[in-house]
N, C-alpha and C positions, 0 to 999 in steps of 0.2 A: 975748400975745394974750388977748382975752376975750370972752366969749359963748360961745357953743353952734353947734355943728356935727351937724348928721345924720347918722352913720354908715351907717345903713342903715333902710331900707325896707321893711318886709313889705306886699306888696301883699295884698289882700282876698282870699279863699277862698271862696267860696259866702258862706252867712249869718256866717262867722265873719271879724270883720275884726282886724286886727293894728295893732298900733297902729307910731308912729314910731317908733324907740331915738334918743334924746337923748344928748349926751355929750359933757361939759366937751371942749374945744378943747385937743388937745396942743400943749405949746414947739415950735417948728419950730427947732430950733437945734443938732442934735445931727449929726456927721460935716460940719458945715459947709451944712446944707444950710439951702433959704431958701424961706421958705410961700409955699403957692401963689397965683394970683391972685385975688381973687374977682370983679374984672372981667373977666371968662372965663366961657363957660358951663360948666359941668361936664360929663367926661366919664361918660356912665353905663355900666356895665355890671352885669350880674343874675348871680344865682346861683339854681338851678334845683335843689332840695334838700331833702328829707324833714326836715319839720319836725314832721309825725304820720306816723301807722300804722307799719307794721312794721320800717322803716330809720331812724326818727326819731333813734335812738342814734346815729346819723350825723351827721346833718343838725346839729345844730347846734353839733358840731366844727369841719364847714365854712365855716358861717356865721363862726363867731371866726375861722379862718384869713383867712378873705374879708376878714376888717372888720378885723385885725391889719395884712394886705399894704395894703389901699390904704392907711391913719393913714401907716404906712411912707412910701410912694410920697408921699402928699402932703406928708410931712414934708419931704421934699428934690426940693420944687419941682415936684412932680404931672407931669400926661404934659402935655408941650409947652404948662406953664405953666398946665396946668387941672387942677382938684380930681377925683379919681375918687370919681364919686358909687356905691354900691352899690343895690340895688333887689333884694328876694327875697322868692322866689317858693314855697312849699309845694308839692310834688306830690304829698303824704299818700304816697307809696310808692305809686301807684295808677295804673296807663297812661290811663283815660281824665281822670283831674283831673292828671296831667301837662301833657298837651295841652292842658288849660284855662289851667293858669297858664305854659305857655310863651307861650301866645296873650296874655295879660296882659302879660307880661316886653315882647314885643315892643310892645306900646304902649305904652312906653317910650325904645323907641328906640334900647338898649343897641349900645352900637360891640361889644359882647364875653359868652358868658357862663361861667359855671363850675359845672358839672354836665349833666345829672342822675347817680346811680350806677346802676347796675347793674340794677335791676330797673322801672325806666322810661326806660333808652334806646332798647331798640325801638319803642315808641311814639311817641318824640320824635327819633330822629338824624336822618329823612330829611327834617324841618323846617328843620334849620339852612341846608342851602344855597339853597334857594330864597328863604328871606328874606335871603340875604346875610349871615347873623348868624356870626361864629366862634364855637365852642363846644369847652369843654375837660370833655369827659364824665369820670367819674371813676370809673365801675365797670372791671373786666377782662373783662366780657363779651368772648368768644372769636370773635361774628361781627363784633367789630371789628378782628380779626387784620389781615384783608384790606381793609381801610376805603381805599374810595376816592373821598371826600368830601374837596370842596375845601377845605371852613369846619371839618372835624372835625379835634380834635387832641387827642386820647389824654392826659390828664395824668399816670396810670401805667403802671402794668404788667399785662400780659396775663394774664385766668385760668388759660392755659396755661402761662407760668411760674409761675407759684402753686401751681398742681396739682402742676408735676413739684416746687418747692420739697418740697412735700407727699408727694412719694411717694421721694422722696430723702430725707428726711429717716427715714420709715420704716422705708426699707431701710439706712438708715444703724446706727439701734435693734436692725438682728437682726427687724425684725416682718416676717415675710415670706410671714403669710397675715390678711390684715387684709379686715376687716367695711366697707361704706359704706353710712351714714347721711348722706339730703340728702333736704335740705325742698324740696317739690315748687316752687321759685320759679327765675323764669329766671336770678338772679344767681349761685346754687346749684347749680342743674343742669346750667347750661355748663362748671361744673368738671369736670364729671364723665368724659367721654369722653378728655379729656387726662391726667388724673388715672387712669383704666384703661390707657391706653395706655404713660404713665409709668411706671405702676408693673410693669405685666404684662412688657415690654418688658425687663426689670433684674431678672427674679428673681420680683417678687412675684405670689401668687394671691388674687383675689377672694372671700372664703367667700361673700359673699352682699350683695346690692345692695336694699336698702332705701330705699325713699321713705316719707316723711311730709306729712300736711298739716299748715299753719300751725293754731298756736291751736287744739287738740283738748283736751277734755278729759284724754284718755288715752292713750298709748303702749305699750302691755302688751305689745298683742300683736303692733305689730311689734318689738318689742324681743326678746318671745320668739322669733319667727322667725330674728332676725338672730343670737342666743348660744346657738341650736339647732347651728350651724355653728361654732362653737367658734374664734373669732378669737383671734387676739394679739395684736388694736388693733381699735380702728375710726377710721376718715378718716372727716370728720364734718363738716354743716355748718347752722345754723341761727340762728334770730334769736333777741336774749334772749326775749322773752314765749317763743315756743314752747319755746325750751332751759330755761326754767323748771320747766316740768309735765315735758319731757323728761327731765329729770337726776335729780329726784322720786320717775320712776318707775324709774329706772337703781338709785339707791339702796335703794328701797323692795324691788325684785326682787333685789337685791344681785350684780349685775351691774358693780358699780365698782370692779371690781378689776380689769379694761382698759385699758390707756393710750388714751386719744380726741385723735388728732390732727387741729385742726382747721383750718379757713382763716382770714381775716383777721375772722371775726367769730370766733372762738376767743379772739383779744388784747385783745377791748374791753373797758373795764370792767364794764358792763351786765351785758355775759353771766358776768363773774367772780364777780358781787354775785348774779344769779340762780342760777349753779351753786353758788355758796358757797366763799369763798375756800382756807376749809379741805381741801375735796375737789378742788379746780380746782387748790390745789400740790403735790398728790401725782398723778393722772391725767389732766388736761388741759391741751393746748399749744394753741399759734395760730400764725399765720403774720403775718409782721409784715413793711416796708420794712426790708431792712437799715438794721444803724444807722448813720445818717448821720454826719458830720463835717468840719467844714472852716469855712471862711468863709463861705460860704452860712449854712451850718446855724444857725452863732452867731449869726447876724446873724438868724435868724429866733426865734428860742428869746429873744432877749431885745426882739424886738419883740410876739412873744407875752406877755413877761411886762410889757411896758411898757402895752399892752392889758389883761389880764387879771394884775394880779398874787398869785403863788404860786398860780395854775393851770396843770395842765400840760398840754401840747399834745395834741390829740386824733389817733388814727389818720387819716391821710392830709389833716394837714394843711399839711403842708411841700408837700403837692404842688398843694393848692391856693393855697399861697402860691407856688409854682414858677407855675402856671398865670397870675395875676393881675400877674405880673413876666415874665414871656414879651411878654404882651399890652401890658405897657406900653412894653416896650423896641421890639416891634414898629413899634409908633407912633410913637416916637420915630426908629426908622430912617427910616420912611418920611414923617415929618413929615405927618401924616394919621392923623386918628380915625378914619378910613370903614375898614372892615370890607373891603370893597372892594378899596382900595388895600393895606395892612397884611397882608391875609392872604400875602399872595407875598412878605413879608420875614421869615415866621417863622425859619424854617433859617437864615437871613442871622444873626440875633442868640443863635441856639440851638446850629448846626454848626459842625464845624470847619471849614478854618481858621478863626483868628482870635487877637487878644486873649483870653484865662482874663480873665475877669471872674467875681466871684460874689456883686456888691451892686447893688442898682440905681442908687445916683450912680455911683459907678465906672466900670460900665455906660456911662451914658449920657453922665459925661465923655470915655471914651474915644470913644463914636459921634460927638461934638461936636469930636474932633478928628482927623473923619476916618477912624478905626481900623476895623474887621471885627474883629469880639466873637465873643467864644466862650462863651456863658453856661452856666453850671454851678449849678444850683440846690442851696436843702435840702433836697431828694428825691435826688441826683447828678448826675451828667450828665444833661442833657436833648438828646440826639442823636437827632435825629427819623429814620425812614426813610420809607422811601418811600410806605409806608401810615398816616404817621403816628402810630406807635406806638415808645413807650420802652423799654430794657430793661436788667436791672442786677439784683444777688442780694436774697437774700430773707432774712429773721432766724427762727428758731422761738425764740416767746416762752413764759413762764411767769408764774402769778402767784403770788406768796407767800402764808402765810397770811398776812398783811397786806394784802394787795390789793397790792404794788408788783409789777410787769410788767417782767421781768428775761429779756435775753436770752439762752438759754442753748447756742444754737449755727446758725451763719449758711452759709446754703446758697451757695457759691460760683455767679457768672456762668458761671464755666465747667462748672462741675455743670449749672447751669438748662441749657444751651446743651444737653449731652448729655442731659438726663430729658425734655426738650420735644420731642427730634425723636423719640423712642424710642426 
């Protein structure tokens, strides 16, 4: 094949526009599979996702995940013979320019989309049904527990297991009177009530509950407050910029001689490269997706690297590549792009019973002949319940002094199941 295909879309942001991403056209020939049409319109769907302000170190992990799955999906013959076109969207991390560029996304038209995280889905969840739009949010914000939204569907795991990952892990250490530091942000702070209750529940005691704002100059003097109280950790959570000046001031006060257990922004690279990797392999963890494995996984790991070569996968990207393959098999169950129809076949291609499937021809050879599919992503099982929400163990990671993010010990489902209810 030759020419040029559009990957993906950045739609316009106030005064700042974004331009098209261009890119040589992949062989469509790999596992058998056959290019899609291009007399077909394409199906679109959007990704809703911090490409500035404070979560941006996300955002465009997403993005490569997003643009990785559909190449994928169109390699072996697109959703019922049509190209997945992508289209995304910046919400700067911001609830009111959320709303803006959902309101954008939707003039598009999307059958589907994937995001926002964690600190713009209040702003934006109660949007998706009324447009009819399905949406695969990716934060663990915790008032999605109980989510009872037709079009919403969860593409990880709950704050609430995170938190208890986090406070099991803890108590795992022997630290059984631990400090908390959390940046005053809704994706942050919902950890926080699960994570007291986890951990209080099992032994452990609070020294003292510390908030911070974003982007301060200085941390001094809550820093001093919190190792007035004499911890033997601190649970900890913040975005690189703030964890910058944060860790700065840790060091400077010489306070880093604590182990800081944090959440899934503890694993990113960002924050390894702002806290400094040398300090970050001796006193600082994250919480991370257990580590995957299987036919999914593979299958995603070398269409990342068939995308992006000798880049390596960004945090919670298998789950938006689980999210973007959910959506497609949907539609192919229901032989139907509309939002509409599709959304009543999620569980159909996700729950058990069925065919173990974990590629999307496979998949969809098996739908083609008839079969009930049991899809198992690069994330794990994707077994929906009743609210729409995932769940499965958690990893606590490390980073070398090298920068590599090495896991060094994974909180059992059946752990999480016991530190989640207290």
């Amino acid at each position: 094949m030759t020419g040029w295909l559009i990957r993906a879309v950045r739609l316009a942001a106030g005064k700042k526009a974004w331009a098209a991403l261009a890119v040589p056209a992949l062989a469509l020939t790999a596992c058998g599979g056959s290019a899609t049409s291009t007399s077909k319109a394409p199906v679109t769907f959007g990704a809703l996702i911090p490409l500035t302000g404070g979560a941006s170190n996300f955002g465009q992990g997403y993005e490569m995940a997003a643009v990785a799955a559909s190449d994928y999906i169109n390699a072996h013959g697109g959703v019922l013979g049509r190209r997945l076109n992508l289209v995304v969207a910046d919400d700067q991390t911001d609830p009111v320019d959320a709303v803006a560029a959902l309101r954008r996304l939707e003039l598009q038209s999307p059958s589907f989309i994937v995001g926002p995280p964690a600190p713009t889905i209040p702003a934006t969840v109660n949007l998706f049904d009324p447009a009819h739009i399905v949406d695969f949010p990716i934060g663990g914000i915790t008032t999605l527990d109980n989510n009872t939204r037709k079009y919403v569907w969860r593409s990880g795991f709950s704050d609430n297991t995170l938190s208890a990952a986090m406070a099991a892990y803890a108590l795992h250490q022997g630290y059984s009177h631990c400090g908390l530091l959390f940046e005053s942000v809704v994706g942050s702070l919902s950890e926080v009530p699960p994570l007291v209750a986890a951990y209080t529940a099992h032994g452990g005691q609070i020294t003292k509950q510390v908030t911070i704002a974003a982007n301060q100059n200085s941390y001094a003097a809550e820093l001093e407050s919190l190792f007035q109280t004499k911890p033997d950790c601190v649970l900890w959570s913040a975005d690189a910029t703030t964890s910058a000046t944060l860790f700065a001031d840790i060091k400077e006060l010489g306070f880093g001689t604590v182990p800081f257990i944090g959440d899934d922004y503890g694993a990113t690279p960002e924050i390894g490269q702002e806290i400094g990797y040398s300090f970050a392999s001796k006193w600082v963890t994250g919480i991370i997706s257990a580590a995957p494995s299987g036919p999914a996984y593979t299958t995603y790991l070398k269409a990342w690297e068939a995308a992006y070569p000798g880049s390596v996968p960004r945090d919670l990207g298998n789950n938006v590549w689980d999210s973007v393959t959910i959506a497609a098999l949907a539609m192919s169950y229901a032989h139907s792009s509309n939002p509409s129809v599709w959304v009543n076949d999620i569980t159909k291609v996700t729950n058990p019973p069925g065919a173990a499937c974990f590629t999307y021809p496979t998949c969809v050879a098996l739908l083609n002949a008839g079969k009930k599919i049991n899809y198992s992503g690069a994330s794990g099982p994707d077994d929906y319940n009743s609210n729409h929400n995932l769940f499965g163990a958690w990893s606590v990671a490390r980073f070398s002094a090298a920068g590599v993010l090495t896991t060094i010990y994974t909180v059992s489902a059946k752990q999480i199941a016991a530190y989640a209810r207290g």
